[in-house]
C-alpha positions in Angstrom: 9.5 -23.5 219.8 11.2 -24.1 222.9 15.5 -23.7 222.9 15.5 -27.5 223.5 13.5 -28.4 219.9 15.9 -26.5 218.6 18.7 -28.0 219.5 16.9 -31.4 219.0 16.2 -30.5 215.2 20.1 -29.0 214.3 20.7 -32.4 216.3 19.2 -34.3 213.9 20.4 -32.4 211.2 23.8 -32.1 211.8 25.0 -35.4 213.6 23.8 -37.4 209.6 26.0 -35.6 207.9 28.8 -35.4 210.5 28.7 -39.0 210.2 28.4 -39.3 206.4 31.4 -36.9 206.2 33.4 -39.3 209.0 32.0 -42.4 207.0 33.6 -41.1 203.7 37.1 -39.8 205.1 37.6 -43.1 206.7 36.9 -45.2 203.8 33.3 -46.6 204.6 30.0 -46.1 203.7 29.1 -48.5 200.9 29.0 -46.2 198.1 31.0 -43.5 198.7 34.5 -43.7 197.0 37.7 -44.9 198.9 39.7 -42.2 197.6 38.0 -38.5 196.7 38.8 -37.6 193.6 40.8 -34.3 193.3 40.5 -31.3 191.4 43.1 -28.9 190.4 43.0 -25.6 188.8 45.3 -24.9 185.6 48.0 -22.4 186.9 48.5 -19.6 184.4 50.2 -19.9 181.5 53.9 -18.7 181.6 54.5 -17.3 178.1 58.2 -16.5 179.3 59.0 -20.0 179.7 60.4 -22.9 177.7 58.1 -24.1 175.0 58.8 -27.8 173.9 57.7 -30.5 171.3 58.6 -33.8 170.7 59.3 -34.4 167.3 56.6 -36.5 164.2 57.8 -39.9 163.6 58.7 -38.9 160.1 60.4 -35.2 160.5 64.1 -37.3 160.2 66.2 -35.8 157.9 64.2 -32.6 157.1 65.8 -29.5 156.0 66.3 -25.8 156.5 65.0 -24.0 153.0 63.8 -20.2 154.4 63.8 -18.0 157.4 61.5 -15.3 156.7 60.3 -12.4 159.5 56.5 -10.7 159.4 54.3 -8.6 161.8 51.3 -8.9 163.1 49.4 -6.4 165.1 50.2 -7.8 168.1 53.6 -9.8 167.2 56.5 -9.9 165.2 56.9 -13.2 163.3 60.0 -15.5 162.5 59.0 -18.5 160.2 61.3 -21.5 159.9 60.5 -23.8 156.8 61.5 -27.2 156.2 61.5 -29.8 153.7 59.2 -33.0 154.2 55.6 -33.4 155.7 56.5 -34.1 159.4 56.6 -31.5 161.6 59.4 -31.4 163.3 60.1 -30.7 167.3 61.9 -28.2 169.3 63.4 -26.6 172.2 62.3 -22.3 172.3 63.8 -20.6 175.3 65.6 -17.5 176.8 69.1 -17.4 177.1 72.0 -15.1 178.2 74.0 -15.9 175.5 73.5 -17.1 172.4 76.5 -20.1 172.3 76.5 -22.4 169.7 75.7 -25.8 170.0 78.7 -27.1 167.7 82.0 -28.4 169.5 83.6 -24.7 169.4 80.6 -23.4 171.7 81.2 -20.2 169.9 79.7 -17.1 171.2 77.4 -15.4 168.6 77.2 -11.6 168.5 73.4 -11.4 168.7 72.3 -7.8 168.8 69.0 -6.8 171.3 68.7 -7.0 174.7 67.0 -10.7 174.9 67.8 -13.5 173.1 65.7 -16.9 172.2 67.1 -19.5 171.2 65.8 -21.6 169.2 66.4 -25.4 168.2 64.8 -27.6 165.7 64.9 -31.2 166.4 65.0 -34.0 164.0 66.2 -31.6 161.1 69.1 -33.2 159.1 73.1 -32.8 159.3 73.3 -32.7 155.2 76.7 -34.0 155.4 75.4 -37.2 156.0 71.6 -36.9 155.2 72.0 -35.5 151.2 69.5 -32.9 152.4 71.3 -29.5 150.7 72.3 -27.2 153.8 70.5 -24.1 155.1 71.9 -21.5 151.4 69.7 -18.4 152.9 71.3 -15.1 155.0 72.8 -16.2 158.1 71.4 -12.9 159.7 68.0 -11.8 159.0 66.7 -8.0 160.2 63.7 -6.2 159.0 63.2 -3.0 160.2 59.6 -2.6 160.2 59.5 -5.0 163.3 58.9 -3.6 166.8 60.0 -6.3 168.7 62.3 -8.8 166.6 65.9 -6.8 166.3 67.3 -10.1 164.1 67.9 -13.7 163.8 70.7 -15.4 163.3 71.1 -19.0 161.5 73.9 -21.1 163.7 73.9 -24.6 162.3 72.5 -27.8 161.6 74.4 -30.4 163.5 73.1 -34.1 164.9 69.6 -33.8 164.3 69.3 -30.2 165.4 68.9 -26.7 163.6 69.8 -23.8 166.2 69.2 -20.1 165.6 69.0 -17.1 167.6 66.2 -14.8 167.9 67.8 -11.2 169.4 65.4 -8.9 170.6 65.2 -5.1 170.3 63.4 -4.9 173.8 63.5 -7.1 177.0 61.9 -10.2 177.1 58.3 -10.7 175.5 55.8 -13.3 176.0 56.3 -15.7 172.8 54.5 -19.0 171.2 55.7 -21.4 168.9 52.8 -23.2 166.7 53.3 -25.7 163.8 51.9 -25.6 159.9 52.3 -27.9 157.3 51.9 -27.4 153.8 55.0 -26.3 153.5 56.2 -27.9 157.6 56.8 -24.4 158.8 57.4 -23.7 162.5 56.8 -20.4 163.7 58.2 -18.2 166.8 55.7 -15.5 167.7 56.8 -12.4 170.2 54.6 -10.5 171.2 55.0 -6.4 170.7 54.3 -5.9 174.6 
């Protein structure tokens, strides 16, 4: 085969899909789409960052009854349970500070060098719910954890239980899932 089949073949070759290519980027071409469709890859999950849920339709005026602390091989847990069926939403995150979320804005002494905080929405102010307020330990330790120093209870105010989560090490990956049956939400951090 001489050089100029060559090129005559890769000339008929290429210039069909050259212009298939120039047909869909400009819009034409019968069936090709106007518009490619896209394709993303998921980014990695950041297990350091804010983890949020909207609240159930029916978690109003649900109450703080327990805040109990477990461990798992991999992660020390802190269970929140509530009255009602709804599972309720919230706000997890890493703060500086752990400052309440009342008018004072007190400071709470949280011992560990991390803090979560951690907000409950759609939980009841029993001052004007009839829900009986949070009666458990305001501070909670176990010292069989690795990770989880203590938690402190701050308040139930507008709709919003807040607690602190202070950590004996620095800051851990952490998930917050849902159960029902008792509506418990749970905070896991992880040991590394």
């Amino acid at each position: 085969m001489t050089k100029g089949m060559v090129a005559v073949r890769m000339a008929r070759t290429v210039v069909p899909v050259a212009i298939m290519l120039l047909a869909a980027a400009c819009g034409g071409g019968g069936a090709a789409p106007k518009h490619a469709p896209t394709t993303t890859s998921a980014a990695p999950i950041d297990e350091f960052v804010a983890k949020n849920r909207t609240p159930d339709p029916g978690a109003v005026g649900i109450g703080l009854t327990n805040i109990s602390l477990s461990r798992t091989d991999r992660s020390d847990r802190v269970t929140f349970e509530f009255t009602g069926t709804a599972v309720p939403g919230w706000a997890v995150h890493y703060v500086t500070q752990a400052v309440s979320n009342t008018n004072t804005q007190a400071v709470f002494p949280v011992t560990g060098q991390s803090i979560i905080e951690v907000l409950i929405r759609e939980a009841a102010n029993p001052f004007e719910s009839g829900v009986p307020p949070y009666a458990g330990p305001p501070v909670l330790t176990d010292p069989t954890l690795g990770t989880v120093g203590e938690v402190r209870y701050a308040s139930a105010l507008r709709g919003v239980t807040q607690a602190f989560i202070g950590l004996s090490t620095p800051q851990r990956s952490f998930r917050v899932t849902a159960q029902t049956d008792p509506v418990r939400v749970v905070v896991e951090v992880d040991h590394k």
